[in-house]
C-alpha angles and dihedrals in degrees: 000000000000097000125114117246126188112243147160115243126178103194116207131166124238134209117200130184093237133107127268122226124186087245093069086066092078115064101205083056125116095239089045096054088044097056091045095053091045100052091042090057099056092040086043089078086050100057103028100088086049102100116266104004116173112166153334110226117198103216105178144002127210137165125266087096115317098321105188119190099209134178127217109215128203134174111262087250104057120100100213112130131207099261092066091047092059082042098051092045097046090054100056094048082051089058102041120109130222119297085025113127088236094051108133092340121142134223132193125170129253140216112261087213099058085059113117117259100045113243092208118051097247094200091064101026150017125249122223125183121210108176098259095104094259127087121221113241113205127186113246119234116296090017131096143217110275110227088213105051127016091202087078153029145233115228119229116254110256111281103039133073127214116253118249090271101049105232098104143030125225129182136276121265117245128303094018133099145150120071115347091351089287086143114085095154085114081063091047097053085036081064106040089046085056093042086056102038083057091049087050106051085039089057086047105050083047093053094050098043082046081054098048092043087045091051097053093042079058099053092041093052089048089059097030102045120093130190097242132043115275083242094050093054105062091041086059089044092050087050121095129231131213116229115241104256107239124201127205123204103221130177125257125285121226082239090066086248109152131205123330123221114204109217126197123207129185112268099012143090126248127283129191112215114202105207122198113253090250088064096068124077121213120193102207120263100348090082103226134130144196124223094222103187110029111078104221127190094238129141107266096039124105089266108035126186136277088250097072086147097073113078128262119263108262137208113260111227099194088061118136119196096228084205078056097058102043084054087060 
């Protein structure tokens, strides 16, 4: 007694014509025990002949009726399957007369994996029943098969995964870790690193090939670039200029000619023009002199030159007559 023994069951639920009294609820109760007794008794000539029958156990009552939750054992060794024991059962309520426990009661079979308690460990595997009277009990993902006890596992240490069949575990593939490899946030880095690393060197390349661009659009505006419009050029090259007069003191001539002033004019080639000495004006000593008939473009007269920017002629105020000086 107390101790565990391997065993097939095949759980199933029974519903008696009897009536149902709160006292049934407790198992260590008298009218439990009674009922129990009594119901293993009548199915005990069903599955008898059945190898290798051992019991039926009575687990639990509740109302609707009398609903017993009740176990067929065998030993670990028999062969009989689930199907004969519904058919077994089945058979003798079929048979039973009037004022029997079985009398119009029903039977139906039950999951060994749904008993309480669970005869796999459903945190490290998964329970499959497969009407032996054993259940199967597999490893979930990321545990393996205990050596001590085959109704659980063992997980992997992080880091590492269990094969395909569950009896070793090996170690995640790159870039994953935690418990069974679920943690992929080393990928995901992995890929944003890369992503970034591309943007980068994409922004970089287009920098250097806008700096190189930049750089010959620079060279090409520093030839090409003049400091007038295009436009404004060639209006300034079809205008025409008019040549600075420019005047000559000469002696005088034995004909009693003066000075003589050359004038350009546009279009034209140069003339020397001889005035009389009357026609020229001399202001003293300073040396200066006004061309009295002749209308020059200069820069004081009615129509001055284009060239108003550059200064008006001056007295010069260290001049020496020279006729002056030969008098004295």
């Amino acid at each position: 007694m107390g101790n565990c023994l391997e065993a097939k069951v095949f759980p199933g639920v029974l519903r008696v014509n009897r009536s149902f009294v709160d006292q049934m609820k407790n198992s260590h109760s008298q009218e439990f025990h009674q009922f129990a007794a009594e119901l293993s008794g009548q199915l005990y000539q069903a599955l008898h002949p059945l190898s290798d029958y051992i019991e039926l156990k009575t687990l639990n009552l509740s109302s609707g009726s009398v609903v017993a939750v009740v176990n067929s054992i065998f030993e670990p060794t028999s062969r009989v399957l689930r199907q004969a024991v519904t058919t077994a059962i089945s058979a003798a309520i079929n048979s039973s007369s009037s004022g029997n426990i079985l009398a119009n009661a029903t039977y139906y079979a039950t999951s060994l994996c749904n008993q309480i308690p669970f005869p796999c460990d459903f945190s490290t595997t998964q329970c499959s029943d497969s009407g032996i009277g054993l259940t199967n009990c597999t490893c979930l993902p990321g545990f393996i098969a205990n050596e001590y006890s085959p109704r659980s596992c063992i997980a992997c240490p992080p880091g590492s995964r269990s094969n395909n069949d569950h009896t070793d575990c090996t170690p995640c593939p790159f870039g994953y870790s935690g418990f069974n490899c679920n943690d992929s946030s080393l990928v995901a880095l992995v890929v944003v690193a890369c992503v970034l690393g591309a943007l980068l060197l994409i922004l970089l390349l287009a920098i250097l090939v806008y700096g190189i661009i930049r750089r010959r659009n620079s060279r090409r505006m520093s030839y090409d670039t003049c400091l007038y419009p295009l436009d404004e050029g060639r209006s300034l090259h079809s205008q025409s200029f008019t040549p600075f007069p420019r005047a000559s003191a000469i002696p005088s001539q034995p004909n009693g000619a003066g000075a003589s002033v050359e004038r350009l004019d546009p279009g034209t080639r140069p003339v020397s023009v001889w005035k009389p000495p009357n026609n020229v004006l001399m202001r003293g000593k300073t040396g200066s002199y006004d061309v009295i008939p002749i209308n020059l473009n200069t820069f004081t007269g009615e129509s001055p030159s284009r060239y108003t920017y550059f200064p008006e002629g001056q007295e010069n105020p260290s001049f020496v007559d020279v006729n002056e000086q030969r008098s004295t």
